[in-house]
ZADO-1210 file (C-alpha; in nm, 4 decimals, padded with zeros to 6 digits):
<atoms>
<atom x="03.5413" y="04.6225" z="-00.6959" code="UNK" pos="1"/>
<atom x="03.7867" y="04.3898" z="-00.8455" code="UNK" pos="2"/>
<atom x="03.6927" y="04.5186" z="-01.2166" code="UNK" pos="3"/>
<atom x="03.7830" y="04.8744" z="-01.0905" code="UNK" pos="4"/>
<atom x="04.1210" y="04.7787" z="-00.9778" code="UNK" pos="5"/>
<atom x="04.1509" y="04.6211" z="-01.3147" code="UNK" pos="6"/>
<atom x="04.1240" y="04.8934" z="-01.4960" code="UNK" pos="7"/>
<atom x="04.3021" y="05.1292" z="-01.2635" code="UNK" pos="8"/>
<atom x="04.6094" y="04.8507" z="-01.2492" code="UNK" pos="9"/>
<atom x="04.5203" y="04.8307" z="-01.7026" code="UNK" pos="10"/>
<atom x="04.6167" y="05.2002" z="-01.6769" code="UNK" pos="11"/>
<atom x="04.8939" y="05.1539" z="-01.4977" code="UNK" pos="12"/>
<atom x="05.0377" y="04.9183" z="-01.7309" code="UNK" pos="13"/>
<atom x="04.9708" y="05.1571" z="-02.0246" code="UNK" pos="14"/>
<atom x="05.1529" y="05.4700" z="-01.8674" code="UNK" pos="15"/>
<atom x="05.4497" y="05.2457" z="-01.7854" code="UNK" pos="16"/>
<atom x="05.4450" y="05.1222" z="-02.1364" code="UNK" pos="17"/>
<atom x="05.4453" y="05.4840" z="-02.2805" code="UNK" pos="18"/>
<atom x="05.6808" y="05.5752" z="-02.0315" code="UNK" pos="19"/>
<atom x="05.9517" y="05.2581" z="-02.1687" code="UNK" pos="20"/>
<atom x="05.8528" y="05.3689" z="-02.5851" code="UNK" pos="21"/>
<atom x="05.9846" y="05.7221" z="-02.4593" code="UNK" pos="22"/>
<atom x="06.3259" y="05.5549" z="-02.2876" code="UNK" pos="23"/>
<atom x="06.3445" y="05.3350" z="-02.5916" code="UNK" pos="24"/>
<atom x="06.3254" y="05.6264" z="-02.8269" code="UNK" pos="25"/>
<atom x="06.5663" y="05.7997" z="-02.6149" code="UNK" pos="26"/>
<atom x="06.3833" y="06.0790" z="-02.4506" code="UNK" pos="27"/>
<atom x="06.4546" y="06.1531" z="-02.0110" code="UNK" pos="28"/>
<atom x="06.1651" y="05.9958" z="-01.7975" code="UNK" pos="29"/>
<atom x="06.1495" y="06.1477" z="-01.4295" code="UNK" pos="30"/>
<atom x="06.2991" y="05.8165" z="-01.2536" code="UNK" pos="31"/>
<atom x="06.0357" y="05.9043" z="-00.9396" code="UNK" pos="32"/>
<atom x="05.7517" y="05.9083" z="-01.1694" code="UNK" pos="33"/>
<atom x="05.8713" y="05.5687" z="-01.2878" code="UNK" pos="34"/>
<atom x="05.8636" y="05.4420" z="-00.9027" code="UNK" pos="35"/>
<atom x="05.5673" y="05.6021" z="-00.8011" code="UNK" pos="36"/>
<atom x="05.3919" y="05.4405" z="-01.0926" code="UNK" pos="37"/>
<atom x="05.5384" y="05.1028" z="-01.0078" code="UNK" pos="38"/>
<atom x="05.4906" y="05.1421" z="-00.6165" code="UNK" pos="39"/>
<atom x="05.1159" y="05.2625" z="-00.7062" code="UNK" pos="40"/>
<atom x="05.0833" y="04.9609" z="-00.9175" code="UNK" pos="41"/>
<atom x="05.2032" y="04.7050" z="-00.7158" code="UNK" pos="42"/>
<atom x="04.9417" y="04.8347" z="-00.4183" code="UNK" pos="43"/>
<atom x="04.6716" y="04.7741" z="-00.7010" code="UNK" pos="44"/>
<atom x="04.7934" y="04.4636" z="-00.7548" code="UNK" pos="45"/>
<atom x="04.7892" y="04.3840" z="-00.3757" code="UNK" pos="46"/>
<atom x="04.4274" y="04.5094" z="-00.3619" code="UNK" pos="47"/>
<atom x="04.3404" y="04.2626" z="-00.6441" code="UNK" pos="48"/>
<atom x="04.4954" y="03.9598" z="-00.4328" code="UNK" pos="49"/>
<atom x="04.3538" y="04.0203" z="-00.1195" code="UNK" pos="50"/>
<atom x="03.9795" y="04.0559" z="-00.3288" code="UNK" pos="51"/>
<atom x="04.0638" y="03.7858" z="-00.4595" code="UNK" pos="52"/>
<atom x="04.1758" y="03.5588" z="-00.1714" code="UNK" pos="53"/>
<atom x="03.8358" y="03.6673" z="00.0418" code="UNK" pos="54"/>
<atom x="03.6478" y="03.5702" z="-00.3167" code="UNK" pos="55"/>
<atom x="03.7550" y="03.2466" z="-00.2681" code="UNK" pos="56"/>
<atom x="03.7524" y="03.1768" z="00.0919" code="UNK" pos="57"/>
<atom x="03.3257" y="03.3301" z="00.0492" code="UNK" pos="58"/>
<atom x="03.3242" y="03.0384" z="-00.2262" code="UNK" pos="59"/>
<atom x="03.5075" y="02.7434" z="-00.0054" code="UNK" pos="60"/>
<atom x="03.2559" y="02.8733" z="00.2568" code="UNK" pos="61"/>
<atom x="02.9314" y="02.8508" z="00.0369" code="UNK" pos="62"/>
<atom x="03.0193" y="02.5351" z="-00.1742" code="UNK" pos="63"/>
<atom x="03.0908" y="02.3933" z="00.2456" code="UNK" pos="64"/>
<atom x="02.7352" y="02.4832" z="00.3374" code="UNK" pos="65"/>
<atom x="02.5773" y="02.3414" z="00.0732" code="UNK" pos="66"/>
<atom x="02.7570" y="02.0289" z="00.1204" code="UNK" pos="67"/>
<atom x="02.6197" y="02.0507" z="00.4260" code="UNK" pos="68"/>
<atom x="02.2412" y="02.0810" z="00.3042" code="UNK" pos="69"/>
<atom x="02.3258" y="01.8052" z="00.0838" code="UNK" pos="70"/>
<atom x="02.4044" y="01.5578" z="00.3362" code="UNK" pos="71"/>
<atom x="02.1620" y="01.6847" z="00.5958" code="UNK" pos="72"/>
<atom x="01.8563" y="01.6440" z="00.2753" code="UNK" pos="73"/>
<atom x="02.0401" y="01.2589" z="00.2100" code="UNK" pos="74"/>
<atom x="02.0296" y="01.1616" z="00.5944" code="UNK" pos="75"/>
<atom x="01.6709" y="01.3352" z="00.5412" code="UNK" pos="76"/>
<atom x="01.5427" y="01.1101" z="00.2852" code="UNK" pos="77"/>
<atom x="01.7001" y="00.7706" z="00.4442" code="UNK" pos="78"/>
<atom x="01.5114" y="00.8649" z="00.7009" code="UNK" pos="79"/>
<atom x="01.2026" y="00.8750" z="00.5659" code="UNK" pos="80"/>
<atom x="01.2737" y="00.5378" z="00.3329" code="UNK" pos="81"/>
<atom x="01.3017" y="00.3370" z="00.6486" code="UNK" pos="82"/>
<atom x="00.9650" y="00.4936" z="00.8470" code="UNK" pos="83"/>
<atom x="00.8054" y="00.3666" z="00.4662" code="UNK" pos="84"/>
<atom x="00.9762" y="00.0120" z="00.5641" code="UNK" pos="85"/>
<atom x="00.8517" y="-00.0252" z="00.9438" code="UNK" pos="86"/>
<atom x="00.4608" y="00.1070" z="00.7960" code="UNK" pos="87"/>
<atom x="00.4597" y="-00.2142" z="00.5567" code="UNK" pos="88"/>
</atoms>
Protein backbone atom coordinates (compact mmCIF):
# COMPACT_ATOMS: atom_id res chain seq x y z
CA UNK A 1 0.00 0.00 0.00
CA UNK A 2 2.53 2.50 1.01
CA UNK A 3 4.81 1.60 -2.20
CA UNK A 4 1.69 2.44 -4.36
CA UNK A 5 1.27 5.81 -2.93
CA UNK A 6 4.92 6.18 -3.62
CA UNK A 7 4.81 5.90 -6.89
CA UNK A 8 1.51 7.62 -7.45
CA UNK A 9 2.96 10.72 -5.11
CA UNK A 10 6.78 9.90 -7.59
CA UNK A 11 4.39 10.81 -10.45
CA UNK A 12 3.16 13.56 -9.03
CA UNK A 13 6.40 15.06 -8.48
CA UNK A 14 7.40 14.40 -12.14
CA UNK A 15 4.27 16.16 -13.76
CA UNK A 16 4.85 19.15 -11.47
CA UNK A 17 8.42 19.16 -12.52
CA UNK A 18 7.48 19.14 -16.30
CA UNK A 19 4.89 21.45 -15.59
CA UNK A 20 7.80 24.22 -13.82
CA UNK A 21 10.55 23.27 -17.15
CA UNK A 22 7.44 24.52 -19.29
CA UNK A 23 6.96 27.94 -16.94
CA UNK A 24 10.71 28.19 -16.93
CA UNK A 25 10.92 27.99 -20.66
CA UNK A 26 8.15 30.35 -20.84
CA UNK A 27 5.22 28.46 -22.14
CA UNK A 28 1.20 29.11 -20.18
CA UNK A 29 0.44 26.20 -17.65
CA UNK A 30 -3.43 25.98 -16.73
CA UNK A 31 -2.95 27.49 -13.02
CA UNK A 32 -5.96 24.81 -11.89
CA UNK A 33 -4.07 22.00 -13.26
CA UNK A 34 -1.15 23.25 -11.20
CA UNK A 35 -3.53 23.14 -7.92
CA UNK A 36 -5.24 20.14 -8.62
CA UNK A 37 -1.90 18.45 -9.01
CA UNK A 38 -0.64 19.95 -5.77
CA UNK A 39 -4.04 19.41 -3.81
CA UNK A 40 -3.94 15.66 -5.30
CA UNK A 41 -0.46 15.40 -4.08
CA UNK A 42 -0.63 16.61 -0.83
CA UNK A 43 -3.75 13.94 -0.14
CA UNK A 44 -1.05 11.28 -1.29
CA UNK A 45 1.17 12.55 0.91
CA UNK A 46 -1.44 12.46 3.77
CA UNK A 47 -2.21 8.83 2.85
CA UNK A 48 1.53 8.03 3.20
CA UNK A 49 1.56 9.59 6.89
CA UNK A 50 -1.31 8.12 8.23
CA UNK A 51 0.25 4.41 6.73
CA UNK A 52 2.87 5.30 8.16
CA UNK A 53 1.83 6.41 11.68
CA UNK A 54 -0.47 2.97 12.05
CA UNK A 55 3.04 1.15 10.75
CA UNK A 56 4.52 2.26 13.66
CA UNK A 57 2.00 2.19 16.33
CA UNK A 58 1.54 -2.09 14.85
CA UNK A 59 5.47 -2.03 15.61
CA UNK A 60 5.37 -0.19 19.29
CA UNK A 61 2.53 -2.76 19.77
CA UNK A 62 4.51 -5.97 18.68
CA UNK A 63 8.05 -5.02 20.01
CA UNK A 64 5.45 -4.34 23.61
CA UNK A 65 4.25 -7.92 23.42
CA UNK A 66 7.25 -9.45 23.03
CA UNK A 67 8.66 -7.62 25.84
CA UNK A 68 6.08 -9.03 27.45
CA UNK A 69 6.96 -12.81 26.51
CA UNK A 70 10.34 -11.89 27.46
CA UNK A 71 9.72 -11.11 30.94
CA UNK A 72 6.92 -13.59 31.43
CA UNK A 73 9.81 -16.59 29.90
CA UNK A 74 12.56 -14.70 32.64
CA UNK A 75 10.01 -14.84 35.67
CA UNK A 76 9.49 -18.44 33.96
CA UNK A 77 12.91 -19.66 34.30
CA UNK A 78 13.57 -18.06 37.98
CA UNK A 79 10.97 -20.00 38.72
CA UNK A 80 12.06 -23.07 37.85
CA UNK A 81 15.91 -22.28 39.23
CA UNK A 82 14.52 -22.02 42.70
CA UNK A 83 12.05 -25.43 42.60
CA UNK A 84 15.91 -26.96 41.41
CA UNK A 85 17.16 -25.22 44.85
CA UNK A 86 14.32 -26.51 47.38
CA UNK A 87 14.82 -30.42 45.45
CA UNK A 88 18.63 -30.36 46.66
Amino acid sequence: MLKQEMIVLQGELETSKAENENLRAGQTTDLGAVKHNIDFALQSLHKIISGANLSIRQLVSGAESLNFVAELLKSTGKISDAEEEKDL
